[in-house]
C-alpha positions in Angstrom: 128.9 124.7 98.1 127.8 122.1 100.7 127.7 118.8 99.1 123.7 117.5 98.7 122.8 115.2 101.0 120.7 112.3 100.0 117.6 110.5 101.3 117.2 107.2 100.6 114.0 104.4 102.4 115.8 101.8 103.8 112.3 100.6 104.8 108.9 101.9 105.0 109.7 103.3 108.3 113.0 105.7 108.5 115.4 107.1 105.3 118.5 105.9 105.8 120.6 109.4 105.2 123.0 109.4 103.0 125.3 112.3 101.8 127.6 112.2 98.5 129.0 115.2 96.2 126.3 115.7 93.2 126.4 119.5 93.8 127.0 121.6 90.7 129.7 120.9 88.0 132.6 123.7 89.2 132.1 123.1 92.8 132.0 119.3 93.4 135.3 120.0 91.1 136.9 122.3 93.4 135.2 120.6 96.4 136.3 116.6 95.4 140.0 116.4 96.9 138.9 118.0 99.7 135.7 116.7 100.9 135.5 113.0 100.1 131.6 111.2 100.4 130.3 110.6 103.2 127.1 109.7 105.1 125.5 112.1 107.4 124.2 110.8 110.8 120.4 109.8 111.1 119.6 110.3 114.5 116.0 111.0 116.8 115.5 112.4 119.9 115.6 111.2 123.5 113.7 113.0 125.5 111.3 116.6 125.1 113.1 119.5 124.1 111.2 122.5 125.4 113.1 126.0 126.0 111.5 126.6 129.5 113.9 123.5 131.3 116.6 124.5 129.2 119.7 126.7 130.3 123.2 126.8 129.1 125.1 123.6 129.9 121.7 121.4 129.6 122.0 118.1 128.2 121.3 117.3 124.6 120.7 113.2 123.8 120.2 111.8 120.4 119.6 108.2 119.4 120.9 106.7 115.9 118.6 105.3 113.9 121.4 104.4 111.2 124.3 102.8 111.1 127.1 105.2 110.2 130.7 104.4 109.5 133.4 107.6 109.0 137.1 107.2 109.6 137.8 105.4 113.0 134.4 106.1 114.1 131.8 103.2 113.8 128.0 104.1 115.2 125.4 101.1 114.8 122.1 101.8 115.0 120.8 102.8 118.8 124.4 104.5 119.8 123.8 107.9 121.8 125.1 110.9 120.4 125.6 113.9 123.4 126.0 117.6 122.7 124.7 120.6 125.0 122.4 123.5 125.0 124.7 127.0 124.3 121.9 129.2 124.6 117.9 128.6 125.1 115.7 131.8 125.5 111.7 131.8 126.1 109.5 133.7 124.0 107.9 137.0 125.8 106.2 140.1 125.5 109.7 142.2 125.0 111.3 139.7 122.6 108.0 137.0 121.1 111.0 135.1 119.3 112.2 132.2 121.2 115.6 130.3 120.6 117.9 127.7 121.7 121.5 126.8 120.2 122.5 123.3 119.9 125.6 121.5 119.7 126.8 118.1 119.4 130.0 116.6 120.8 130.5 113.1 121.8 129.2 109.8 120.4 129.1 106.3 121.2 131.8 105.3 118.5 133.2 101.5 118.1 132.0 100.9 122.3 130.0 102.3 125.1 132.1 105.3 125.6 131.8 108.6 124.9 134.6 109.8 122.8 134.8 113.6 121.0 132.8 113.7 117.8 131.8 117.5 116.6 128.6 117.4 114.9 126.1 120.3 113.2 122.2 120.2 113.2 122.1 120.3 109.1 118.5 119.6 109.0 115.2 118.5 111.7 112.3 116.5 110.8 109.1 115.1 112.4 108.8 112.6 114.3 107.9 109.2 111.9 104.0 108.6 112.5 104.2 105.3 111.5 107.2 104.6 114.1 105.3 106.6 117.4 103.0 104.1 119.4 105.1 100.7 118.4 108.0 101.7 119.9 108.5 97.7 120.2 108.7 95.7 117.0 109.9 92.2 116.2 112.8 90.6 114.3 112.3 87.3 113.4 115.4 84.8 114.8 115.8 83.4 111.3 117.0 86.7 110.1 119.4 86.7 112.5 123.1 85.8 112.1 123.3 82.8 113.6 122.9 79.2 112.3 119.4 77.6 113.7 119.2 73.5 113.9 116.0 72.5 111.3 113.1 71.5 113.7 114.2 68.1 112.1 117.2 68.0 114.1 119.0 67.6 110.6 122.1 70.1 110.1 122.1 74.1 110.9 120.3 76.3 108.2 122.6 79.1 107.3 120.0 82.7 107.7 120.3 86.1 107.3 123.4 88.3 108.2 120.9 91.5 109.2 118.0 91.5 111.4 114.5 92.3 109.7 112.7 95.0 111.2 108.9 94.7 110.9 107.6 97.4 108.9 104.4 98.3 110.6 102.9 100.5 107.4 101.5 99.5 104.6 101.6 102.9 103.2 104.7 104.9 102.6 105.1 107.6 105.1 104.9 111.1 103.5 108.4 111.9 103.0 110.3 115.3 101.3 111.5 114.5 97.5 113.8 117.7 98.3 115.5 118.8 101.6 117.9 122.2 102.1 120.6 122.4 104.6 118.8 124.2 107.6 114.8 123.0 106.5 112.4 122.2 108.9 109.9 119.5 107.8 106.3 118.8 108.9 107.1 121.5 112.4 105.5 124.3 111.6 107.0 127.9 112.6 110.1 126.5 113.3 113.2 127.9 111.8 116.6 126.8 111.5 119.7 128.2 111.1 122.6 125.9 111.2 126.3 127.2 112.4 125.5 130.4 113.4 124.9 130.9 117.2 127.6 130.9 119.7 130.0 127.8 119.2 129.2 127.1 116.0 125.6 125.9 117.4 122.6 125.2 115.1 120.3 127.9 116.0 116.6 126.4 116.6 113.7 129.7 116.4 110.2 130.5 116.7 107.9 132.8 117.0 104.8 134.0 119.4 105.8 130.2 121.4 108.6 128.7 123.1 110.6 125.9 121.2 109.6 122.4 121.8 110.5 119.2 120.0 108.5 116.2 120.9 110.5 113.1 121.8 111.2 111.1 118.5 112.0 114.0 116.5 114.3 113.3 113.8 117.7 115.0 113.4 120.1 115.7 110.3 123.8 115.7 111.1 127.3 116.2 109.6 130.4 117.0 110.8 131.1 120.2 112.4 134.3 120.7 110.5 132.4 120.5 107.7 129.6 123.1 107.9 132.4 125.5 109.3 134.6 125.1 106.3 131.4 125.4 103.4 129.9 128.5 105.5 133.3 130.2 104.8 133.6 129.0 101.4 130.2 129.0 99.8 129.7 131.9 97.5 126.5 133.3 98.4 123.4 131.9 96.7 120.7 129.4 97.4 120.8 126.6 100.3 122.2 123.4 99.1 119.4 120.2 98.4 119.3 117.3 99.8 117.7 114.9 97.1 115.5 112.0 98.2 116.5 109.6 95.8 115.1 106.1 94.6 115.9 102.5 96.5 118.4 102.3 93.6 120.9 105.1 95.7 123.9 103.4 96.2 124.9 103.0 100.2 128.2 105.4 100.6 130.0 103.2 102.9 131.3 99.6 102.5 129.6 98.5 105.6 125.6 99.7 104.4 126.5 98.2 101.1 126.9 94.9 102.9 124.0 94.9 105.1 121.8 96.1 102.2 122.6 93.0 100.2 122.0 90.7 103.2 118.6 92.4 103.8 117.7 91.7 99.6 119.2 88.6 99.4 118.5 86.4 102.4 115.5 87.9 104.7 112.3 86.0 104.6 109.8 88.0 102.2 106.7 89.0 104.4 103.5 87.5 101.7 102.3 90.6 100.0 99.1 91.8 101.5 96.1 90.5 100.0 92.0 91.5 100.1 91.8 88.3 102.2 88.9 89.0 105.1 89.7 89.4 108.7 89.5 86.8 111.0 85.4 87.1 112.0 83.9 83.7 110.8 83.1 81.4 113.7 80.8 78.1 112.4 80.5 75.3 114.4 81.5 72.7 114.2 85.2 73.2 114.0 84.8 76.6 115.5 82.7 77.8 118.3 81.9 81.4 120.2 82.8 81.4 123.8 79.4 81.7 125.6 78.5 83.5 129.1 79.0 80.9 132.2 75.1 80.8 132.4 75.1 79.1 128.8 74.9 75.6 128.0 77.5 73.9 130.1 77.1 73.6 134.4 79.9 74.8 136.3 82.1 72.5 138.0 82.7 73.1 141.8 86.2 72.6 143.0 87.2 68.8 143.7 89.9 69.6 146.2 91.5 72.7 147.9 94.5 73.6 149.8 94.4 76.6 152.3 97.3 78.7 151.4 98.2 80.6 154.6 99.4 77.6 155.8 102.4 78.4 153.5 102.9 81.4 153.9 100.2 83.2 151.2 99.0 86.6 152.0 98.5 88.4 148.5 98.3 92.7 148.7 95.4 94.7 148.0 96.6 97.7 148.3 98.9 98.3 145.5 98.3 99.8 142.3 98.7 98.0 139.1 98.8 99.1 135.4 99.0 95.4 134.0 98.5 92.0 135.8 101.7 90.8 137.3 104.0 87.4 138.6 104.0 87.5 142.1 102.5 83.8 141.7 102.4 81.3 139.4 101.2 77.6 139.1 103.0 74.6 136.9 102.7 70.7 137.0 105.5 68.5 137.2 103.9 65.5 136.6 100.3 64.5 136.5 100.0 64.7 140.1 102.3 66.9 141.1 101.7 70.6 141.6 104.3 73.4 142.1 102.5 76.0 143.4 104.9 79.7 143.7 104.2 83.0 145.6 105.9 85.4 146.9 105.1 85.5 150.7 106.7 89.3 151.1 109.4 88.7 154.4 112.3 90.9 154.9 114.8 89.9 152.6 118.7 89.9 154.0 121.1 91.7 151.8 124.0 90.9 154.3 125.8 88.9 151.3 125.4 91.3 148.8 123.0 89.4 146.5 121.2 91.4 144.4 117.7 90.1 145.3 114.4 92.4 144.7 111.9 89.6 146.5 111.9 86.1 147.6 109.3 83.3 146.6 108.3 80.7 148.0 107.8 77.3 146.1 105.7 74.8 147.4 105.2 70.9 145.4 101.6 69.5 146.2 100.3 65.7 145.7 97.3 66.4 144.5 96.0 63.1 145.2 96.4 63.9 148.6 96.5 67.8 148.7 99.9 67.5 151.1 102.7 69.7 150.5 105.9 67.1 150.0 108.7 69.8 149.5 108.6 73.6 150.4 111.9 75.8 149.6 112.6 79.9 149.1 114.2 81.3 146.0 115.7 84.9 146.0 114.8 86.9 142.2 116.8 89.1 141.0 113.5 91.7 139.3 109.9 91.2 138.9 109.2 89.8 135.7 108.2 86.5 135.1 110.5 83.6 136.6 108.4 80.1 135.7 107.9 78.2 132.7 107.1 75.3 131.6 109.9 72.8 130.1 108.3 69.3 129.8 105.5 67.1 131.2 107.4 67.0 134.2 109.9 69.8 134.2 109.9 73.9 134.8 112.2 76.3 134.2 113.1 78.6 137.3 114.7 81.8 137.2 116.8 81.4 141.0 119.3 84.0 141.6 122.0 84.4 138.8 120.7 81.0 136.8 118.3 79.4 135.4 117.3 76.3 136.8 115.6 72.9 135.5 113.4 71.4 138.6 112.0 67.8 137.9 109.6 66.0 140.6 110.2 67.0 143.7 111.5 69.9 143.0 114.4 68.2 141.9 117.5 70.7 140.9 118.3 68.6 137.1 120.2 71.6 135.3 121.7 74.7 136.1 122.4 77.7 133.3 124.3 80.2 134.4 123.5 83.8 133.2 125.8 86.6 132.2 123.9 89.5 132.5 120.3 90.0 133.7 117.4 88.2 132.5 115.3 89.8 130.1 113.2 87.5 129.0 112.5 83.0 128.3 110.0 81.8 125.9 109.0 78.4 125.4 107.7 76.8 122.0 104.5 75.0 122.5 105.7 71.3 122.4 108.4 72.6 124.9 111.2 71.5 122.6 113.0 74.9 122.1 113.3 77.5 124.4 114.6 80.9 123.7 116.6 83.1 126.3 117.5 86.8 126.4 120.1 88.5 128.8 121.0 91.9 128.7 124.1 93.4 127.7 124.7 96.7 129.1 125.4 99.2 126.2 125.9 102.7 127.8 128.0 103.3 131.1 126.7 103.7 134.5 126.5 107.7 134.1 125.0 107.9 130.7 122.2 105.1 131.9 121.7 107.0 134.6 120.9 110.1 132.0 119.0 108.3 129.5 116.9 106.8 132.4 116.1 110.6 133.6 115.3 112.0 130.6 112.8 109.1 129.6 109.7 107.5 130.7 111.0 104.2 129.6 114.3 101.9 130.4 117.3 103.1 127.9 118.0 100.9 125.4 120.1 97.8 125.2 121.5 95.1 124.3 119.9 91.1 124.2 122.3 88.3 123.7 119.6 85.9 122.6 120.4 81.9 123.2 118.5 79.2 121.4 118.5 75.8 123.5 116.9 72.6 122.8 115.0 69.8 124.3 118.4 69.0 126.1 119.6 72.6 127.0 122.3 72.7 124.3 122.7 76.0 123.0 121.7 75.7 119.2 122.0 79.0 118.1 123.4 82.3 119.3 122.9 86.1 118.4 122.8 90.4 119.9 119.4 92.1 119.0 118.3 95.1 120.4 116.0 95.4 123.3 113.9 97.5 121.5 112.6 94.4 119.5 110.2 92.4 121.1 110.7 89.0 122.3 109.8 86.1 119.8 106.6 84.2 120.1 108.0 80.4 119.3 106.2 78.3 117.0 106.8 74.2 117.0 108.6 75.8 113.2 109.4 79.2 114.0 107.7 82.1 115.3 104.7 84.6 114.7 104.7 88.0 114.3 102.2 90.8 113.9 102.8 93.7 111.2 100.7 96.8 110.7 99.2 96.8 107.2 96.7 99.4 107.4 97.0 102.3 109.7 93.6 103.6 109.1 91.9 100.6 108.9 93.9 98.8 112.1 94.6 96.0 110.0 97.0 93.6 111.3 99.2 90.9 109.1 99.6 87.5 111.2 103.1 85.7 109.6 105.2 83.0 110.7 108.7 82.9 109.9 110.0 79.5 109.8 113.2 78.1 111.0 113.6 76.7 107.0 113.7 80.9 106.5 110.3 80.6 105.0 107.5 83.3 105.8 103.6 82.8 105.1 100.6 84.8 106.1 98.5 83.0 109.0 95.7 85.7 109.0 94.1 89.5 109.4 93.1 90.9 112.1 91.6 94.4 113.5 93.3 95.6 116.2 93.6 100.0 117.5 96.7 98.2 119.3 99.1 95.7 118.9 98.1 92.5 119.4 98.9 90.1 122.0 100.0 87.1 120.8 100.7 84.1 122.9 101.4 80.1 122.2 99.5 78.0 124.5 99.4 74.6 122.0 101.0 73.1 119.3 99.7 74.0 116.2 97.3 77.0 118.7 97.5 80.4 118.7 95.6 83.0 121.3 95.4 86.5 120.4 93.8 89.4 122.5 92.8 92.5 120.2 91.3 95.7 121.3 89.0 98.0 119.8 88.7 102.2 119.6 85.8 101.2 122.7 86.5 99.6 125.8 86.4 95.5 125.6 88.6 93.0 123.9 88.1 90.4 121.4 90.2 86.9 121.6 90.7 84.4 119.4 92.4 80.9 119.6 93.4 80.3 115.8 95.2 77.6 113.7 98.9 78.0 112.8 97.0 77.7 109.1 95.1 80.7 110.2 91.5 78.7 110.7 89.3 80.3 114.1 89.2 77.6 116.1 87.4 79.9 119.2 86.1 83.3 119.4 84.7 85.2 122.4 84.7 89.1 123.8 85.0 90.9 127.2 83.7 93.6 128.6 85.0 97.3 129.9 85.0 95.3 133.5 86.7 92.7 132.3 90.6 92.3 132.0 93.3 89.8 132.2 92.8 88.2 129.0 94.7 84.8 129.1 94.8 81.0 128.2 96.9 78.0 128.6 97.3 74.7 127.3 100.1 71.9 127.4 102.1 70.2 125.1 99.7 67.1 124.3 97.3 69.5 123.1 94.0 68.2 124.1 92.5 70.7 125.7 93.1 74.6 126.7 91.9 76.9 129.4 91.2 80.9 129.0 90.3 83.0 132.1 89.3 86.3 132.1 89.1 88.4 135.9 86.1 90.6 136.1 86.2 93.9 138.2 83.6 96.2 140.3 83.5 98.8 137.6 85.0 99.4 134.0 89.4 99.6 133.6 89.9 101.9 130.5 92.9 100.3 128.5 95.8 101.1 130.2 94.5 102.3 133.3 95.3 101.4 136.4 93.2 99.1 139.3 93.8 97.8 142.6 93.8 93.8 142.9 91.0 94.2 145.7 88.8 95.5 142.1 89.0 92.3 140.9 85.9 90.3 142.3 86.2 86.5 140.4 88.2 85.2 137.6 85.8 82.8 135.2 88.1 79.9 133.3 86.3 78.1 131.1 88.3 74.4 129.3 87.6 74.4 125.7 88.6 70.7 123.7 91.7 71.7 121.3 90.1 69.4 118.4 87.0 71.4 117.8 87.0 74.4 120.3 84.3 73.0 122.0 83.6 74.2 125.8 83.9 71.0 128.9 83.4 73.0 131.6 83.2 76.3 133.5 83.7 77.5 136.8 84.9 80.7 138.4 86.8 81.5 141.5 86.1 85.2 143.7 89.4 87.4 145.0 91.5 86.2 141.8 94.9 87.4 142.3 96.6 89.8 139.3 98.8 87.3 137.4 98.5 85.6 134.5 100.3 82.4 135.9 97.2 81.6 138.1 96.3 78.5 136.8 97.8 75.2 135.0 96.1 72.3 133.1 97.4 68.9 134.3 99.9 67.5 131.5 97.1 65.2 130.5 94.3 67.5 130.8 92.8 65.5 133.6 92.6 68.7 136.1 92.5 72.3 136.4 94.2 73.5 139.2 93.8 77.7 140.3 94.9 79.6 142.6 92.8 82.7 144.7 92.9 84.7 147.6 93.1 81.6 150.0 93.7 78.6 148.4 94.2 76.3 145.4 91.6 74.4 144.0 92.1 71.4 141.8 88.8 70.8 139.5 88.7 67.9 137.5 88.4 67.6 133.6 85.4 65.6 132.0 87.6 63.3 129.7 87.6 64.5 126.0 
């Protein structure tokens, strides 16, 4: 007989598969020289599966969604797995069954390369509801293996040897108790029949439609050898089970005993979820609604502008756009001192090789004066953001291959080399501990190349993550995978948003400290995930949507009190806000368009007719002024508060204008 195979939850998510000999008495007798315990491979797939693209030859691409360890083979979690279509028939009026024969050969073991591996479809399964539409999730740093210095600057805190994967349910997923080799759960009509077509092959079949496996579908495998030697020596009867068995299963390799201990022993413990309300109650006067511009408080006019096409500044209209973007961005260096960034779209020279996808041009204004002191070009290496803020006087410039530490003037003060691209920086709010991620390629050129073709999205990979300090001194080091979203840094830790109720879009707020403490912050309703961003100490903005067009924001506590609440409208979009590290004050801006952008949809920047900013006091959420600007460009970065709050300066279609701040 074909030993059982076992299901066991590693987390609300995904079983982790396991397979061990608990078949009956006379066989696991006969059977236990021979076939020692092992674990089967839990994998999901890549792309659609659909028998009318599929001939002989076609590629087959799997991703692991457990670590597996066998012999000299070693597959962590995300390695490809590669087999090949052996047959693939549509269904039709002569013959309504349709079928297509699978096989598995190669897998990513111990590297990036593709090395022989034989594995058998045992068993397929539906894709995991609760993991499709957050394909991104966090891990918090402190669960990482690395040391992290305490925000004390006293001695490294020894954390977690396994990352945490945020487990976006509240409600276990609806799971088999008993599995067969060759069932089919929660894909109705489809039939499997495993080592009997051509090859070996796991036969996929169905009738009166074509097969078709959505991306995400979940895979059962074993070893080929395997299924070939029980098919000839199992004595006819029933199909083996495969037992879901309790979270006291024991792991069947060395390696997922280890890392189940870490996870029980050392992870931060997410606070149980509680009947506390979500985040609605607004009472002045520690909180306050954001009102309309007509409301309450005059606009401010614009102190002092600078016409931008002197520099160089002609933004495009004529490009579509599915999310606001960085092709500008504003940061002080100083009280007076204004770097304003664009990129001014000239032909680029590749003569030297550089791998450079724009150039930008970085300007420093006296804003006492509204003269430009220093102008210089740096050549980016992508599109993504390349500015941040690193002090009351310093940024943080992605140039080229490096990162770079400007002071006044635009003063080079540090250089960090990179070894890989960029994938993403982020600041914490007193601008104390920064947090960089570079990618590590994990496939080769070829099989990037095929991942990239048969997805919608960028194939997985690998993020050496880098945790400096106020001095640039690396603090802490670790490899996550890029499927995790970047961190969202606390002055302690970081925040992270976890589904809790599926139904009732009920979102868990928790920060995970560097101390590897966790406690709940607050609740909110969101139909997607949250955008959380820092843009204070001790201030958090979060953007939530509803089933409806519109947004709700939200500027809260780190202690989970509303400090500001306010909505937009279907013709509204951009949601943003940004503070500095003294914390006095904050801006938000939200860009209006002609006419409604369904979430997700796409617009032209010449939609977008003004951009109203509004500065609310940190102490009270109170509102100082408003004003608006007309032709906002597309980027978030489009405005900066003077380190002391004392101006606002924003950029438009033709200029920046610098407004100043009523004192607090």
């Amino acid at each position: 007989m074909f030993p059982s195979l076992r299901l066991r939850h590693r987390h609300l998510l995904a079983p982790l598969i396991l397979i061990s000999v608990v078949t009956s008495a006379p066989a696991a007798g006969k059977h236990a020289s021979e076939t020692p315990a092992l674990a089967p491979i839990h994998a999901e797939l890549v792309a659609l599966l659909d028998a009318r693209f599929l001939k002989p030859g076609s590629p087959l691409l799997l991703r692991v969604k457990d670590a597996w360890q066998n012999g000299d083979c070693k597959l962590r979690e995300g390695s490809i797995l590669k087999g090949h279509v052996v047959d693939a028939n549509v269904s039709s009026k002569e013959d309504r069954i349709s079928k297509v024969a699978l096989v598995l050969d190669e897998a990513q073991c111990n590297g990036p390369a593709l090395v022989p591996l034989p594995l058998a479809v045992a068993a397929i399964m539906a894709r995991d509801p609760a993991e499709f539409g957050n394909a991104q999730e966090y891990a918090p740093l402190n669960a990482l293996p690395v040391a992290i210095r305490g925000a004390s600057g006293t001695d490294p805190l020894s954390l977690s040897s396994a990352a945490v994967v945020a487990e976006n349910s509240a409600t276990r997923v609806d799971s088999p108790k008993q599995v067969s080799l060759g069932d089919v759960v929660g894909l109705s009509g489809l039939k499997l029949s495993v080592g009997t077509g051509p090859e070996q092959s796991t036969v996929l079949s169905t009738k009166g439609h074509n097969v078709s496996l959505q991306r995400y579908t979940q895979f059962v495998l074993v070893p080929a050898a395997l299924i070939a030697h029980e098919t000839a020596a199992a004595p006819a009867g029933p199909a083996p089970t495969v037992v879901a068995t309790g979270s006291d299963a024991r792991p069947a390799t060395p390696a997922a005993s280890s890392a189940e201990a870490a996870r029980t022993d050392t992870q931060p413990q997410v606070p149980a979820a509680v009947p506390e309300p979500d985040v609605e109650v607004c009472a002045p006067p520690s909180c306050h609604v954001a009102l309309p511009d007509t409301a309450t408080t005059a606009e401010v006019h614009a102190e002092k502008s600078f016409p931008l096409r002197e520099l160089g500044y002609a933004p495009r209209y004529g490009i579509e756009l599915d999310d606001f973007n960085h092709e500008a961005a504003l940061a002080y260096l100083g009280e007076h001192q204004l770097l304003v960034t664009f990129n001014p779209h000239t032909l680029i020279d590749r003569r030297d090789g550089r791998d450079v996808a724009r150039m930008v041009r970085a300007a420093v204004l006296d804003t006492s004066t509204m003269r430009a002191i220093r102008i210089v070009d740096w050549p980016i290496a992508d599109h993504k953001q390349y500015l941040w803020p690193a002090g009351e006087d310093r940024v943080l410039a992605h140039v080229g291959n490096e990162l770079r530490v400007y002071g006044p003037g635009l003063k080079i003060e540090r250089r960090i080399v990179l070894q890989g691209p960029l994938a993403w920086v982020r600041v914490s709010p007193s601008q104390k501990d920064f947090a960089i991620g570079v990618i590590l390629e994990r496939h080769s050129k070829e099989l990037h190349a095929q991942l990239a073709a048969a997805s919608t999205s960028e194939p997985e990979e690998d993020i050496e993550i880098r945790v400096l300090d106020v001095e640039f001194q690396t603090t802490a080091t670790a490899v996550r995978s890029s499927r995790f979203m970047p961190p969202v840094l606390t002055d302690e830790g970081e925040v992270e948003a976890d589904l809790q109720d599926r139904d009732k879009e009920r979102w868990h707020l928790v920060e995970y400290s560097w101390d590897h403490q966790a406690h709940s912050i607050a609740y909110v309703k969101s139909a997607c995930m949250p955008q959380i961003s820092n843009i204070a100490p001790d201030l958090l903005f979060v953007v939530t949507c509803g089933r409806n067009a519109g947004a709700k924001y939200r500027v809260l506590r780190r202690d989970g009190s509303l400090l500001l609440q306010g909505s937009s409208s279907a013709e509204e979009l951009g949601e943003g806000a940004g503070g500095n590290r003294r914390g006095k004050a904050f801006v938000v801006g939200i860009a209006q368009a002609d006419c409604a952008v369904p979430s997700g949809g796409y617009f032209y920047p010449s939609d977008l007719k003004k951009e109203h900013l509004a500065v609310y006091r940190a102490t009270d959420g109170k509102r100082i002024f408003t004003t608006h600007v007309d032709s906002p460009p597309p980027t978030r970065e489009a405005y900066a508060l003077a380190p002391g709050a004392g101006e606002l300066a924003v950029l438009s279609a033709e200029q920046i204008s610098v407004y100043p701040v009523p004192p607090q």
